[in-house]
C-alpha positions in Angstrom: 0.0 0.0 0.0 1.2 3.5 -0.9 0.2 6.4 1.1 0.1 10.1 1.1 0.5 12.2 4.5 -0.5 15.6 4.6 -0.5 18.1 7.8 -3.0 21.4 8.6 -2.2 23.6 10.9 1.5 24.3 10.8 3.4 22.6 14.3 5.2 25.7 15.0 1.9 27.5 14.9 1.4 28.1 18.7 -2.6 29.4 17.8 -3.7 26.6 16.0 -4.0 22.7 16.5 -1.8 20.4 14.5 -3.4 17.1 12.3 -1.8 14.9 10.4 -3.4 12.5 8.0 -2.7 9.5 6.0 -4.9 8.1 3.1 -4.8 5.3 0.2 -8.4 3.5 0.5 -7.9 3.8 4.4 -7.1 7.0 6.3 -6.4 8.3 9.6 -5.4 11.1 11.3 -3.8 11.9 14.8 -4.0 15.5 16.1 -1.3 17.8 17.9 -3.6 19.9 19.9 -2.4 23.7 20.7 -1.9 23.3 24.7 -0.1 19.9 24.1 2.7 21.9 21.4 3.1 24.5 24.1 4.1 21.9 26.6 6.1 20.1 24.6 8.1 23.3 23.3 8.6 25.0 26.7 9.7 21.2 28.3 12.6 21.0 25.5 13.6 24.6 25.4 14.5 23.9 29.2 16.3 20.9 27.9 18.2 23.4 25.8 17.2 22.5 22.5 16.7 25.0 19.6 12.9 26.0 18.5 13.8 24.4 14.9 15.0 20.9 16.6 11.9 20.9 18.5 9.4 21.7 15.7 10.6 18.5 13.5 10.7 16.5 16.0 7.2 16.9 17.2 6.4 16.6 13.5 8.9 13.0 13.3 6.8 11.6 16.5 3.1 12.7 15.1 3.9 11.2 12.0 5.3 8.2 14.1 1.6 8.1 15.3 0.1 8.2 12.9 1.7 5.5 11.1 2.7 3.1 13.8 -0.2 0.9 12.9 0.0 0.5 9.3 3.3 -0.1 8.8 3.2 -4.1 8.2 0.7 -2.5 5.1 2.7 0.2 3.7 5.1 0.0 0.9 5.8 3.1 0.5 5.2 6.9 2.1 4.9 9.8 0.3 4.6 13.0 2.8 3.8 16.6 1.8 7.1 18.7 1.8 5.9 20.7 5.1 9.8 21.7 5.7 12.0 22.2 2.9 15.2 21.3 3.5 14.7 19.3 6.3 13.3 15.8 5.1 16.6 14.1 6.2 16.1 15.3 9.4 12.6 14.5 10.1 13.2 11.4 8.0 16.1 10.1 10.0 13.6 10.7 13.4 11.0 9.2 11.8 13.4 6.0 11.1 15.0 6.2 14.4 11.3 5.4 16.1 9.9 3.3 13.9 13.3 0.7 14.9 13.3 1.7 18.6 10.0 0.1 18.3 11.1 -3.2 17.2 9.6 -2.6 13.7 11.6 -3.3 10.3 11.3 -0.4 7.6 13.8 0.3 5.4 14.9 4.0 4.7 13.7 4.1 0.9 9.8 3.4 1.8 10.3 6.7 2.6 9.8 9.6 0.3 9.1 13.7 0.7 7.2 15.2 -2.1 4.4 17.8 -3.0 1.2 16.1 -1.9 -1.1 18.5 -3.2 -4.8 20.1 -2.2 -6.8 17.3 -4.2 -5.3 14.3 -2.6 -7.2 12.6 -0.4 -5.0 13.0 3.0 -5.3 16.5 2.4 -8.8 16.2 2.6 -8.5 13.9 5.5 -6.3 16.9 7.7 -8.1 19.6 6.1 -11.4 18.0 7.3 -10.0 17.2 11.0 -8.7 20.4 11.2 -11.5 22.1 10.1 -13.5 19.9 12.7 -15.7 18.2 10.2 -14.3 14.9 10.5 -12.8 13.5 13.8 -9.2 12.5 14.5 -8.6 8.7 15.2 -6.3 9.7 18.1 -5.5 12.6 19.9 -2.0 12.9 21.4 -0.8 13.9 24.3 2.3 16.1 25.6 3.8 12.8 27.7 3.2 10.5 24.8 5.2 12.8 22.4 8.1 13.8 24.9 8.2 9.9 25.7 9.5 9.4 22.0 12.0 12.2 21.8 
């Protein structure tokens, strides 16, 4: 199975709540809400990491979420270029938690490209976001500062 992950609602974004969203026949999508980002942020900042670090690596462990379950499935992941320049960082996270976790995955399943507004995990975020559609799991600030 190929599938596309899209984000709404940009992490760094303190005002707004975070979703990401997967979709190829199934979908799902995990949202970052605003107070959890906050906690997250201010906990790492006293841990002396940069604002930058931090944003990708909330963004590495949502997608870690998100995909967690479906990994046996997937043959390849295609997610929306949210931080150009980046994608080997938040790639090598990504990677780093998916084998912490015990699970095999190997490093070209994993792809950064323009997903674009008429795919359907863009629908999926944009519809969570937008509160139209609920999110199949809402995280929470110790889950996320668990991972990283």
């Amino acid at each position: 199975m190929h599938i596309e992950v899209d984000q709404s609602g940009k992490i760094e974004k303190m005002n707004v709540d975070t979703v990401l969203a997967f979709s190829d026949g199934k979908s799902a999508a995990v949202l970052i809400p605003t107070e959890v980002k906050r906690v997250c942020l201010q906990a790492l900042r006293r841990g002396g990491r940069r604002k930058t670090t931090i944003v990708l690596r909330i963004f590495a462990a949502g997608l870690f979420f998100l995909l967690k379950d479906i990994l046996e499935e997937v043959t390849l992941v295609t997610i929306d270029q949210e931080y150009p320049g980046r994608e080997g960082d938040i790639k090598g996270v990504l990677l780093r938690l998916i084998w912490a976790s015990g699970r095999r995955f190997e490093r070209e399943r994993v792809v950064f490209r323009q997903v674009g507004k008429k795919s359907a995990a863009h629908f999926k975020a944009y519809g969570v976001y937008k509160g139209f559609q609920k999110a199949d799991r809402i995280l929470t600030a110790e889950e996320i500062l668990a991972l990283i």
